[in-house]
N, C-alpha and C positions, 0 to 999 in steps of 0.2 A: 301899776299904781302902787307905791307905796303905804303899806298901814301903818297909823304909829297914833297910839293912845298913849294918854297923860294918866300916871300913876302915882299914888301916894302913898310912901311908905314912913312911917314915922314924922319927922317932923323934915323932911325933902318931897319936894314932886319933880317928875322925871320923863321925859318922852320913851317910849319903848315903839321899836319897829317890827310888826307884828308877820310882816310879807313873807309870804314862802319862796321855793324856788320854781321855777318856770315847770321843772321838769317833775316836780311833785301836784302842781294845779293842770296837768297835763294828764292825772293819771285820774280815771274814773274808780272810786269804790268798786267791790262785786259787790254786786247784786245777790248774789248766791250766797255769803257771807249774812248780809244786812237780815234776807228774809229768814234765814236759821235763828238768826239774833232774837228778832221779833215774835217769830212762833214760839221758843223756849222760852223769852219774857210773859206771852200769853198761857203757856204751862204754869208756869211758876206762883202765875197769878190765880193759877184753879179751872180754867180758863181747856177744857179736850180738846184742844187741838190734836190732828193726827198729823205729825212732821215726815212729807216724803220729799224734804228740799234738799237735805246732804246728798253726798255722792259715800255714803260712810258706809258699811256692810254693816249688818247684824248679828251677823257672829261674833264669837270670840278669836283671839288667836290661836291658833293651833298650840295643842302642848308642847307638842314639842319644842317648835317652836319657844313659847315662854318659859316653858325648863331649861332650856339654852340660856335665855336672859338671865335667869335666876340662877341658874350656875356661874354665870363671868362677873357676877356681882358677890356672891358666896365668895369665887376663888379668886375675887383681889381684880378682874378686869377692870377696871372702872379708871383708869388715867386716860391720857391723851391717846391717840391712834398718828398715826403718821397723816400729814393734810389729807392725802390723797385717798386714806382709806386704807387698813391692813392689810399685808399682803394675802393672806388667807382668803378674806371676803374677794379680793379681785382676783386672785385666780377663779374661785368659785364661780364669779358671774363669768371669767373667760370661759370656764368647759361648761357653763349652762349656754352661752351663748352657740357654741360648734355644736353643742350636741340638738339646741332646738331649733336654734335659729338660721344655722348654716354661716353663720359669720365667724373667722378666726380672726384674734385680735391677741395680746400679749396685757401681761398687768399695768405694765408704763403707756399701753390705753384707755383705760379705765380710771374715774375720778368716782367717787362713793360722796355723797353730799348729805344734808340732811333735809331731804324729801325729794320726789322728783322735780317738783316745783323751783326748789332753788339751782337745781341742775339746768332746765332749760332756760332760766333768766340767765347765769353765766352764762349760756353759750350764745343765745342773743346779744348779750353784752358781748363776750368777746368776740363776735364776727359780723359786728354790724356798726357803722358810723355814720354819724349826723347825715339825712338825707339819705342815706341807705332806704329800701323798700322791702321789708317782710310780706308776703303773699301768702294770705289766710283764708283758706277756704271759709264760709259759712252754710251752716252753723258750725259754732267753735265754739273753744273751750273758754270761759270771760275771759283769760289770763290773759291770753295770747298778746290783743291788740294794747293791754294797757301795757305788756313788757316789752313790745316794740318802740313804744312812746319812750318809756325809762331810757332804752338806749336811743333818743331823740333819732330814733328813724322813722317811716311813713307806713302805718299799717294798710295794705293794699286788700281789700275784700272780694273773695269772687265768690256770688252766688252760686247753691244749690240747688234742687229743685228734689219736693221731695217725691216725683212721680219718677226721679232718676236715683229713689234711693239714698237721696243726698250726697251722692258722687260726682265729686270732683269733673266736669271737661274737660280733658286734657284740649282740645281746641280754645277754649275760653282761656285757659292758662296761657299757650301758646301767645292769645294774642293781646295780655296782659304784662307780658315781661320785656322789659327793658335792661339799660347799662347799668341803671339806678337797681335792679332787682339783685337783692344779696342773700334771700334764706326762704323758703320757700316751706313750710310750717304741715307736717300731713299726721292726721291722728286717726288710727286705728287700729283698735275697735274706736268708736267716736262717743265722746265724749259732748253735745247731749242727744244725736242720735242714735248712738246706737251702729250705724251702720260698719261693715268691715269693705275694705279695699279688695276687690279680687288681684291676685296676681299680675293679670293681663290689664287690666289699666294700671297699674304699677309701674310695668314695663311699658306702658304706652309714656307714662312722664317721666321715667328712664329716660326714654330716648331725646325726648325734648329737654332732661336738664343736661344732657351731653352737652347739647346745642350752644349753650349757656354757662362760656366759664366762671363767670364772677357766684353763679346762684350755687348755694349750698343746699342742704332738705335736713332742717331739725323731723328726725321719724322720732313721734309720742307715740310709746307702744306700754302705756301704763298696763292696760285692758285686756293685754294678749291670752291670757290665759282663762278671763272669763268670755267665753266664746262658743256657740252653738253650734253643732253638726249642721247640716254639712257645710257651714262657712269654715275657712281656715285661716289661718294669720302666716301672710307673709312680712320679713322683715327685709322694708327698701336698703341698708345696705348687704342685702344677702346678694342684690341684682347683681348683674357684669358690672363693671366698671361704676359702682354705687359707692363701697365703701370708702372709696377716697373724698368723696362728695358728704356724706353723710354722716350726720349727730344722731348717735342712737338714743333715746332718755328710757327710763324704764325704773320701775322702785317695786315696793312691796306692800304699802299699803292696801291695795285694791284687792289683790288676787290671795293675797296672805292673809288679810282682814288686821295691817297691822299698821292703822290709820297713826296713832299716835307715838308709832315707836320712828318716825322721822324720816325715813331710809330711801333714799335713791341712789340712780346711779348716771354715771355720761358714759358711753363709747364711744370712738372717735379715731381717727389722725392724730398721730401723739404732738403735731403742731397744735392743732385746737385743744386738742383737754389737756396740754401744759398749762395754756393760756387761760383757760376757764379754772385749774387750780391754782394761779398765780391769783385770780378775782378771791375764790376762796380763800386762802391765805388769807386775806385784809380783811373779808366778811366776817366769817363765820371760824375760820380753821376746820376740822377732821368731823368727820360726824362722830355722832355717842358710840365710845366701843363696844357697850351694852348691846346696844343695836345692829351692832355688825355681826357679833355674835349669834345674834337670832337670827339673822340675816343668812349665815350661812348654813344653818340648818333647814333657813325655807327650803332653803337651793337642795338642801340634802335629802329632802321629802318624796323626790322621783321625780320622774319627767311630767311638765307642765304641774309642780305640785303636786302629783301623786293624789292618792284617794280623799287627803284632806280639803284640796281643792274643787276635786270632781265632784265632790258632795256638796259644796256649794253653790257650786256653777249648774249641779241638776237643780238645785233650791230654786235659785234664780231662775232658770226656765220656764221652772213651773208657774212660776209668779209671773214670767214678761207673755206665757202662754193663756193666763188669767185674763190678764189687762188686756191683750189683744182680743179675746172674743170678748168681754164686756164691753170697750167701746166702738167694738166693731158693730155692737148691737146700736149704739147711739146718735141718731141722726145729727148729720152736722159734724161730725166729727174725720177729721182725713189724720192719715198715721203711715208710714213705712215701718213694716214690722222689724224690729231690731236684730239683729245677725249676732251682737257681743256686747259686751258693758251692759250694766242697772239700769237702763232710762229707757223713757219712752216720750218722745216729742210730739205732742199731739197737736196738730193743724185744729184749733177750736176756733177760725177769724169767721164760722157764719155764725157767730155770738153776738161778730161787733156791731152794734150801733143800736143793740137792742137795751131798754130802759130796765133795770131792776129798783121795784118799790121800795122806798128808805134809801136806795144807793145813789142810784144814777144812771146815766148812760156807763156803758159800757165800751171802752174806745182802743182798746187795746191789748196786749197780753198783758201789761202791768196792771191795768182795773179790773180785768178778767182775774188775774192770782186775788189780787184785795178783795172781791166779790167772794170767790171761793174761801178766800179764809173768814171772812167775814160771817158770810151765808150760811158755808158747808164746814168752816172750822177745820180745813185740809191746806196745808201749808205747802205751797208749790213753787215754781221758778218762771217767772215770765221770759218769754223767749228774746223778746229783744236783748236780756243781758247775752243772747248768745247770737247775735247776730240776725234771728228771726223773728219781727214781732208776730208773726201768725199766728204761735206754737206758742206752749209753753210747755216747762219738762215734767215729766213725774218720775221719781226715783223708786224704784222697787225692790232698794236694799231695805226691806220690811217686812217683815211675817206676813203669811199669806192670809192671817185672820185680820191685819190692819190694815193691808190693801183691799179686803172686802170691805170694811166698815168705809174705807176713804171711796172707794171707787160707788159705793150708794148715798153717800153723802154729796158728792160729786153729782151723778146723776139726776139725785132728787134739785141739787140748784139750776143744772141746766136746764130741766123739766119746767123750773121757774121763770127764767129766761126765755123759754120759747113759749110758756103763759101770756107771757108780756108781752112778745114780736107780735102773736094772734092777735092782740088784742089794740095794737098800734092803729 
């Protein structure tokens, strides 16, 4: 249906057609976005909220790190970089990639973008067409299904189960993919579970995407580096016969705590990341040379980040080792303990259908977060933006004094909630 409202400007009025395009009313807002929006507008307002909805670290950048930036801007860096990314920065990700991840690749493989985010919509765009089928596991990352829509192909969802960890069946895959199946979408560490891939089912959907010429596997390996003994992070195209098959995406945000400085990267078949820097070109062009500069000092910090990183990634432990015994203490509550990444996806659905006084019913993970920020002023992610409504996530890129204040705040509301079940 076409919009079109009457406007008056001066001494004319004028029809104006207000209609979008199909493939923009196609695309759901995140979820993840809107609720950051709103807890910081209740900040602002005076309003304690504790925000554990970003996926944002709480440290700072490493200096060195920012002394890098701050020197290529001192010494004149600051013009255009070539589309594809300096040669510098992409050799740099080649010999971080041999040396951690077992993949050799050359620099006319590698595209440098600005964030990981725009790296993986290029390669969906570039390798997917109208009616095409992306195969997303859930829970996922929100992005995923709405940038399959972008490139008007079929987001395809295969459920998890979180008593499997939230691991992928390769059986269930198996009997999900057809001629229509073109990219096959695998994230981890997971992005909002938490969980990591072992090797051996890796190799188990190796073998089934042999099976399957047309299907490619975008690997999201943002999280690789934050990750807990004894899980380890293998990289799908490290497997036999993977790296022809495989989009590697990977940045520096996460692991570098170097959220705003832009920075991702694509590996690849020098077919596909031509093609996804031809998309670039007409986007965006090169990312900030600023950033690549920093960028390759990440890389130059040691393996997996060296002590800057390890210190983080023990922070975090100690805080995802917090979380799990306090609501392991909390009736009603189910969780698969996290293996990597910030989050922690909590099964809270024997909540639902119970009344909270001044609220309501409670009928979901989305009234359940409204409740909680409401009640307990903890600003959280309901789970269906990620494909589960049972769950909702909690972020524990947060000092370990503000995940004690959130997780008794928390507590003290559900304690209210099952007030209220008793009393049904």
């Amino acid at each position: 249906m076409t919009a079109v409202v009457k406007a008056v400007t001066g001494l004319d009025q004028f029809e104006l057609d207000l209609s979008l395009s199909p493939r923009v009313n196609s695309v759901k807002p995140s979820k993840t976005l809107a609720i950051i929006d709103q807890a910081t507008a209740l900040v602002q307002a005076g309003i304690p909220v504790i925000r554990l909805a970003a996926g944002e670290p709480d440290f700072d950048t490493p200096t060195a790190i920012a002394e890098a930036g701050i020197n290529a801007i001192r010494e004149g860096y600051t013009r255009y970089t070539p589309n594809v990314g300096s040669l510098e920065i992409r050799e740099a990700i080649c010999h971080k990639l041999k040396e951690e991840n077992g993949i050799s690749c050359t620099p006319d493989q590698i595209l440098v973008s600005n964030g990981a985010k725009q790296s993986i919509l290029q390669a969906v765009l570039a390798v997917c067409s109208p009616g095409d089928e992306v195969i997303i596991p859930a829970p996922y990352w929100v992005s995923y299904p709405e940038m399959a829509r972008v490139a008007d192909a079929t987001p395809v969802i295969l459920p998890t189960l979180i008593s499997d960890n939230f691991l992928l069946d390769p059986k269930l895959l198996e009997s999900k993919l057809s001629e229509k199946s073109r990219l096959l979408i695998l994230s981890s560490p997971s992005n909002p579970t938490g969980s990591v891939c072992p090797k051996k089912l890796l190799e188990q959907i190796a073998q089934i995407i042999a099976r399957h010429p047309r299907l490619l596997v975008l690997s999201d390996e943002t999280y690789e580096h934050i990750i807990y003994a004894p899980a380890t992070h293998t990289s799908f195209a490290s497997l036999p016969g993977m790296w022809e098959r495989t989009l590697t995406v990977n940045g520096f945000s996460k692991a570098f705590a170097m959220t705003g400085w832009r920075l991702g990267y694509l590996a690849g078949p020098k077919h596909f990341v031509k093609a996804c820097g031809k998309l670039q070109s007409q986007f965006t062009s090169g990312a900030s040379s600023i950033s690549q500069k920093a960028a390759v000092a990440a890389l130059g910090l040691g393996h997996s980040g060296g002590e800057a990183v390890a210190t983080m990634v023990k922070a975090f432990r100690e805080r995802r080792d917090f979380l799990v015994k306090s609501f392991g203490e909390v009736d009603g509550v189910k969780f698969s303990e996290p293996q990597g990444a910030f989050y922690l996806f909590l099964d809270l659905s024997a909540y639902y259908g119970t009344e909270a006084a001044g609220f309501g019913i409670i009928e979901n993970s989305e009234s359940l977060c409204r409740y909680l920020l409401d009640e307990g002023q903890v600003a959280l992610i309901p789970g269906n933006a990620f494909g589960d409504d049972s769950c909702i996530r909690i972020s524990y890129a947060a000092s370990l004094t503000t995940l004690q204040a959130a997780v008794e705040r928390i507590k003290k509301a559900l304690v209210s909630l099952r007030r209220a079940a008793a009393h049904v």
